[in-house]
Every structure is written in C-alpha cells, then in structure tokens.
C-alpha positions as CSV (number, residue, x, y, z in Angstrom):
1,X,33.6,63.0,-39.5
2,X,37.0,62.9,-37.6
3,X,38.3,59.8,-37.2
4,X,38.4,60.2,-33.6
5,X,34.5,60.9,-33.0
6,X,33.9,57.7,-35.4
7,X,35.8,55.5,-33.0
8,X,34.0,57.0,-29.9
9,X,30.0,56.9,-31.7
10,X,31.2,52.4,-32.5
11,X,32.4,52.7,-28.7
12,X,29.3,54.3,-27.2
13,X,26.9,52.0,-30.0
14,X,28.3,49.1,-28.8
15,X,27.7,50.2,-25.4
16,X,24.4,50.7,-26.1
17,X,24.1,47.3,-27.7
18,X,25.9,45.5,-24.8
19,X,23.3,47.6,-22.4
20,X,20.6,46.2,-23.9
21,X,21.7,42.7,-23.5
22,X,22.4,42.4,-20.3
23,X,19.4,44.2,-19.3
24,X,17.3,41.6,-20.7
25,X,19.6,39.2,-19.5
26,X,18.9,40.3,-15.8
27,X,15.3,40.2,-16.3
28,X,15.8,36.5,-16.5
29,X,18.3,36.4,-13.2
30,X,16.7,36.0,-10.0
31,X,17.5,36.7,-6.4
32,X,16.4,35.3,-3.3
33,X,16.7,36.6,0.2
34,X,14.6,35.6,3.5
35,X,13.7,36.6,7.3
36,X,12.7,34.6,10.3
37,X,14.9,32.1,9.8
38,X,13.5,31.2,5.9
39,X,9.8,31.4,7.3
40,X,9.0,34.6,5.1
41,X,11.1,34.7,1.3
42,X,10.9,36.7,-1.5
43,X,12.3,36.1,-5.4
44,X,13.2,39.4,-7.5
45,X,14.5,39.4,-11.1
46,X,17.6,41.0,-12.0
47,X,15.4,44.3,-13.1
48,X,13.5,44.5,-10.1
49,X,10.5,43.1,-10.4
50,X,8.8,41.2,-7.3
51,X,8.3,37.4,-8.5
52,X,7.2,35.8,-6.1
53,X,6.7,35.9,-1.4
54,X,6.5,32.7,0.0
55,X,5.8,32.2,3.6
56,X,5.6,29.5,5.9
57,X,2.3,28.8,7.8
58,X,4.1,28.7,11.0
59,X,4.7,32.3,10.7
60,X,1.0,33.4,10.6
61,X,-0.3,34.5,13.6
62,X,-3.6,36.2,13.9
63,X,-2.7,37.9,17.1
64,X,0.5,39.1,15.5
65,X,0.4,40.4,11.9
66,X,2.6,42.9,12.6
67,X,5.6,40.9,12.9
68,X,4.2,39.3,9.6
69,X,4.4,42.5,8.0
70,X,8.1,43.2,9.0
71,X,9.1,39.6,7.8
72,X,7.7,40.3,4.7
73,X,9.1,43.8,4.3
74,X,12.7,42.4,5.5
75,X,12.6,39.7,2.7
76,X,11.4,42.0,-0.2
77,X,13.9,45.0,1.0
78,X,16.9,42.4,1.0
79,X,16.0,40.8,-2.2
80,X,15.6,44.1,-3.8
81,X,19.2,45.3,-2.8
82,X,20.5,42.0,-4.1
83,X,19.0,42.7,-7.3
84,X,20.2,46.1,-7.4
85,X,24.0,45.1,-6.6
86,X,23.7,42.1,-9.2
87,X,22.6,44.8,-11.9
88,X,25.2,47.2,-10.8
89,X,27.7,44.4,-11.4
90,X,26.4,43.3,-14.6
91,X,26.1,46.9,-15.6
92,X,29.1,48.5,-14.6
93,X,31.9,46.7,-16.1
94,X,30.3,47.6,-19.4
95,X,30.9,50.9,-19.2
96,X,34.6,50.3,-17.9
97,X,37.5,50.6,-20.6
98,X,35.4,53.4,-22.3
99,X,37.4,55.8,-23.9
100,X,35.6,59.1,-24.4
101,X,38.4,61.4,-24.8
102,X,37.5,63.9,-22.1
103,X,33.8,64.0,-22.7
104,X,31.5,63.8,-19.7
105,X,28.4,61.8,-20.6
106,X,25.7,62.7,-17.9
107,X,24.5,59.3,-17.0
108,X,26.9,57.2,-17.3
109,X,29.3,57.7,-14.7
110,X,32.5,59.3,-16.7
C-alpha cells in the first residue's frame, strides 16, 4: 500500500477512535435550559436524550394547560439545541487538521 494511503487509513482510524470517545463522553454531559422565568426546565445529555422536565407547581393551571404546553416545549426545544451545539463543538474539532489529500469523504464535512 502506498505510503500515502497508510498515513491517511491511521488518520481516518484514529478519527474514528477519537469519534467514539467523545460520543460516549457527551452522553454523560448534560444541558439545561428553562421558560417562564425557571418555572418549566428541562435536562438533555450531550447525545440528545431527554433526562429529565421539571416544573414548578406555580405554573399549573387547570384553566390554562396550554401555556403549560408551550413552557414545556420552549424548555425541551432550547435544551435540545444546546445539546446539539455542545456535540457540534465536541465533534467538529476532531475532524479539523485532517489531511485527506483531495478525497471528499461524504459525511464528514471535507
């Protein structure tokens, strides 16, 4: 095998390797984001899964579940995209420095 492609295979190996890693390191990372004023939060792991919703009493209102709802689905929306950005930071910079020579790798941004 040419020296070249030997290089490249450890490069995209280790990759792989460093992938792995921080993916189970962000599934023990978690976000928190909250609506109404911290009545209604929400905790998300670094690979997006819902932990836990917490909500206040004072924010339960028989007359008014709809504004409930929307609490709820502002908290879970914004802990979701914090998730997302912390994964895109942890994921991202491993792919940076990568030298492929040219080859375009569907998938992982090059």
């Amino acid at each position: 095998m040419n020296p070249k492609y030997q290089k490249m295979l450890k490069q995209v190996q280790k990759m792989q390797a460093d992938m792995a890693k921080a993916q189970e390191e962000l599934a023990n990372e978690v976000v928190e984001a909250s609506a109404g004023g911290g009545m209604v939060s929400a905790r998300v792991t670094g690979d997006l899964v819902v932990q836990s919703i917490k909500i206040d009493p004072a924010a339960i209102d028989p007359d008014d579940a709809e504004m409930l709802e929307d609490l709820v689905l502002a908290a879970v929306n914004e802990a979701m995209r914090m998730a997302q950005e912390l994964a895109q930071k942890r994921m991202g910079g491993l792919t940076s420095g990568l030298d492929l020579g040219g080859l375009n790798l569907p998938g992982l941004g090059f």
